[in-house]
C-alpha positions in Angstrom: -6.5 -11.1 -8.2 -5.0 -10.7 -11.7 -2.2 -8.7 -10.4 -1.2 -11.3 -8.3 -1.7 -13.8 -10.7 0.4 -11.7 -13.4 3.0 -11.8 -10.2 3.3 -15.4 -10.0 3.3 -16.3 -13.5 6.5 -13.3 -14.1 8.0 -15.3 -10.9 7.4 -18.5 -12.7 9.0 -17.6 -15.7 12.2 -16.3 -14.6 12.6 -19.2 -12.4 11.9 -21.7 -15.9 14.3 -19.3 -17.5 16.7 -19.9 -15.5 16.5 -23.9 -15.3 16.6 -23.5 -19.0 20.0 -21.8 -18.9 21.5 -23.2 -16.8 24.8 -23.6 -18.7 25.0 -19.4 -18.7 24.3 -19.0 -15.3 27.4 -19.2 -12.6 27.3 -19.6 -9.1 26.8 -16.8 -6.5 30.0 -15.1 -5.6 28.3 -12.1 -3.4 27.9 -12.6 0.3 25.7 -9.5 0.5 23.0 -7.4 -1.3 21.9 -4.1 0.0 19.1 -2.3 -2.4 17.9 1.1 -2.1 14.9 2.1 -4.5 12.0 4.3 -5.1 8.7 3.5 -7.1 4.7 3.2 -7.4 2.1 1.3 -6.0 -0.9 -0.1 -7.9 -4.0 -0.8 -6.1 -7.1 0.4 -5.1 -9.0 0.8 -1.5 -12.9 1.7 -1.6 -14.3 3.3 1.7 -17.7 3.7 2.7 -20.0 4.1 5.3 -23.3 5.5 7.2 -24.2 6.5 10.5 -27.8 7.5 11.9 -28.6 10.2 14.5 -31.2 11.5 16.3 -31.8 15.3 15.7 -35.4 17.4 16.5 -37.0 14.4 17.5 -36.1 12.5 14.4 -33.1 10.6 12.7 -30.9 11.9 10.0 -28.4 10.5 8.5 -24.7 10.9 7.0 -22.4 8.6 4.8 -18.7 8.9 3.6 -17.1 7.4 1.0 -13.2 7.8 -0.1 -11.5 6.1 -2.6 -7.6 5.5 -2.7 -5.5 4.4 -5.5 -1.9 4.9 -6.9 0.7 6.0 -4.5 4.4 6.9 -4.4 7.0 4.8 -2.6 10.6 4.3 -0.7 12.3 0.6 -0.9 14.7 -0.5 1.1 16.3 -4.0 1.8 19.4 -6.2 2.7 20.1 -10.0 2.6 22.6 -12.3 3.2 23.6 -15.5 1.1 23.5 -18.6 3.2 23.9 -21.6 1.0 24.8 -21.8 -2.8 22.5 -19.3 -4.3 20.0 -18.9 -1.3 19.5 -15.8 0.4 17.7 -14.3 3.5 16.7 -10.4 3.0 14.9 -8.1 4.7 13.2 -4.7 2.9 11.4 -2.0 3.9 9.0 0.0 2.3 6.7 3.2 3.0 4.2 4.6 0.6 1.4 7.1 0.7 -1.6 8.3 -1.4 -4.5 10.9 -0.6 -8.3 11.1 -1.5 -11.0 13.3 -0.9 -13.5 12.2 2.2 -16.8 12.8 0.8 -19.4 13.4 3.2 -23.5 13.2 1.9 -26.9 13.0 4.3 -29.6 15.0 5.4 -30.9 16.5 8.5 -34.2 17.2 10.2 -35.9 20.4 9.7 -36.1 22.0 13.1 -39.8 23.3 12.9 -41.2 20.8 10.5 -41.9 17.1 10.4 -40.5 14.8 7.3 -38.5 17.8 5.5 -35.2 16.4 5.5 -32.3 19.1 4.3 -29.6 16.8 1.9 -26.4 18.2 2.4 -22.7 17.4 0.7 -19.3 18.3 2.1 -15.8 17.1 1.9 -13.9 16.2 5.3 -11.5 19.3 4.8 -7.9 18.7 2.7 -7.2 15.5 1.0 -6.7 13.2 3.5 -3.5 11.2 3.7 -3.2 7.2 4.0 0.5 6.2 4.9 1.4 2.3 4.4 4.7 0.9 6.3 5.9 -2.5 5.6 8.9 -5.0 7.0 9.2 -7.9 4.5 10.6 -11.3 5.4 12.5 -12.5 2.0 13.8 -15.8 1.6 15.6 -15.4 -2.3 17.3 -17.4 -4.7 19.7 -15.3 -6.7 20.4 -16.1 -10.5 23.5 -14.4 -12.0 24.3 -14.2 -15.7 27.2 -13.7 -16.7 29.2 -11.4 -14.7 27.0 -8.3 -15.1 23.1 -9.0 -14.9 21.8 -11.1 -11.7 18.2 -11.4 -10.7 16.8 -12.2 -7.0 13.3 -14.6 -7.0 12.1 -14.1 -3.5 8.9 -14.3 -1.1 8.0 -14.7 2.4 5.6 -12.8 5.3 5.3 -8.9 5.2 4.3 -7.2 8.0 2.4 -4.0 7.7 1.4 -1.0 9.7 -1.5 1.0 7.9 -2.5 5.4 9.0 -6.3 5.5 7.7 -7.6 8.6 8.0 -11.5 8.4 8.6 -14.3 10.5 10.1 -15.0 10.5 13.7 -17.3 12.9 14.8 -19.5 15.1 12.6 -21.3 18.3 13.9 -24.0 19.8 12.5 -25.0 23.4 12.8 -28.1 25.1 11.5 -27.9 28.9 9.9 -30.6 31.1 10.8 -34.1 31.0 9.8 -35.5 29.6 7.5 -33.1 26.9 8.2 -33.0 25.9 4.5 -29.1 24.8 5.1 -26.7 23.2 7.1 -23.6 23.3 8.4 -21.5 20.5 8.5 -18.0 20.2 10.5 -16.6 16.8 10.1 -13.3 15.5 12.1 -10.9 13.4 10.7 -9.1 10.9 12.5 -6.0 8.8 12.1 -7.0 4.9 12.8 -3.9 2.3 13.1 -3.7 -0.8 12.1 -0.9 -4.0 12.0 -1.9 -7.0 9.4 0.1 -9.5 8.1 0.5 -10.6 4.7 2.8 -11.9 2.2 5.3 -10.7 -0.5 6.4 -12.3 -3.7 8.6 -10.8 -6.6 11.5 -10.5 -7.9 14.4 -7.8 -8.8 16.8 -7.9 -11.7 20.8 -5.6 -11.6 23.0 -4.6 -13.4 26.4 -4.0 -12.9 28.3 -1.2 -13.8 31.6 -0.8 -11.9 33.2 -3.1 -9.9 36.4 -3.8 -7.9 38.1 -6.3 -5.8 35.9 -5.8 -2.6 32.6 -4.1 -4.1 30.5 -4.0 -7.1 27.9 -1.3 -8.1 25.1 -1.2 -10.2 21.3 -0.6 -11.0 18.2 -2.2 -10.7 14.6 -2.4 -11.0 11.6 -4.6 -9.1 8.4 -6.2 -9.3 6.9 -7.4 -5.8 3.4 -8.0 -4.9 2.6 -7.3 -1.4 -0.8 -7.7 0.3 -2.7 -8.1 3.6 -6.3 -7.3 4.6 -8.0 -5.3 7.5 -10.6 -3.5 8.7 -10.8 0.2 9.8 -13.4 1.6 11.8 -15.1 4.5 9.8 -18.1 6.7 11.0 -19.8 4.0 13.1 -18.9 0.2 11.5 -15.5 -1.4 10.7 -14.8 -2.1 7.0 -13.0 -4.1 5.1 -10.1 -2.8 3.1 -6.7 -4.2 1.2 -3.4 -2.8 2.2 -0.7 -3.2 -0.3 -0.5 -3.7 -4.2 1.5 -4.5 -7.1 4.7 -2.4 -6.7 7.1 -1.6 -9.4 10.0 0.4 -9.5 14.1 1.2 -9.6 16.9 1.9 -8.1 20.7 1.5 -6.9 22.3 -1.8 -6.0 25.4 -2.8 -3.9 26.9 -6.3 -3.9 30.0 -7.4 -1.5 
């Protein structure tokens, strides 16, 4: 919540920036943007759940839990001025991060009665969660001078979200006196589409120019969010796709 209230209060003051120079700023001249970027993601996705079975005439029990944070990304996006200063964009974006499936429970003793075995495993390698976006981005573009410009947007963001979770778990015991267990947990990719929304805004610089072209560098703040749930070892649970992202890149203007 503070992230996207530090978004909309960064949006807010470029916008009163700009009212309040208005006598530096110029009209748009570009017909097209097309911006191509790379950066982080800041946000942070808590997973947990539990599942019971019944095992030597008696229930045990096993819980995950997986925590995601920080990830890399790839920005893309194009827009198109339509009228004065306004423009409609689309961008792209794809980012991943991994975490460790932890896996805790315990299991029946097969020849005795209430002597439960605790056991602790991980569900194999890290375990990958890849995040694709589409973002719908209606803009209003604010040039200064003839170098610096910067693009106030927002609008619906459509995402498509790889949660890796565990499915089945298969417990195995070693040989007598069956003071362990074996554990083989399977991990499996669950899909998901929310929608959500995107708000931000993305400051250039150019640094060469000709007749038909101009070139330059830029960076980005966009908050983009939605919320789902993902079906884990036995319930579905709630989790936040999306984040504060930040980060830089080229810029093109014709």
């Amino acid at each position: 919540m503070r992230r996207l209230a530090l978004t909309f209060l960064v949006t807010g003051l470029i916008a009163g920036a700009s009212r309040d120079a208005a006598a530096q700023t110029r009209a748009w001249d570009d017909r097209v943007y097309l911006n191509v970027g790379f950066g982080v993601e800041s946000g942070t996705s808590a997973l947990t759940d539990t599942r019971t079975f019944l095992i030597y005439d008696e229930t045990g029990t096993v819980s995950s839990s997986s925590t995601y944070t920080s990830g890399s990304l790839f920005d893309v996006g194009i827009g198109f001025r339509v009228w004065r200063n306004a423009s409609v964009g689309v961008a792209y974006h794809q980012e991943q991060n991994t975490a460790d499936i932890d896996l805790t429970g315990s299991v029946p003793h097969p020849v005795f009665f209430n002597q439960p075995r605790p056991f602790t495993a991980k569900a194999g390698e890290a375990a990958f969660r890849k995040e694709k976006a589409t973002h719908l981005q209606f803009g209003w573009m604010l040039p200064f001078g003839d170098k610096l410009d910067v693009l106030v947007f927002g609008g619906p963001s459509w995402f498509r979200l790889e949660q890796p979770a565990v499915g089945e778990v298969r417990i195995a015991d070693q040989s007598s006196p069956f003071l362990q267990v074996t554990v083989d947990p399977r991990v499996e990719i669950r899909k998901k589409s929310p929608i959500g929304f995107n708000v931000g805004a993305d400051a250039s610089y150019i640094v060469w120019q000709n007749d038909s072209i101009r070139v330059g560098a830029g960076v980005f703040v966009r908050y983009a969010r939605a919320q789902t749930n993902v079906l884990l070892l036995s319930t579905e649970q709630p989790t936040d796709v999306g984040g504060l992202q930040i980060g830089f890149g080229g810029r093109l203007r014709f």
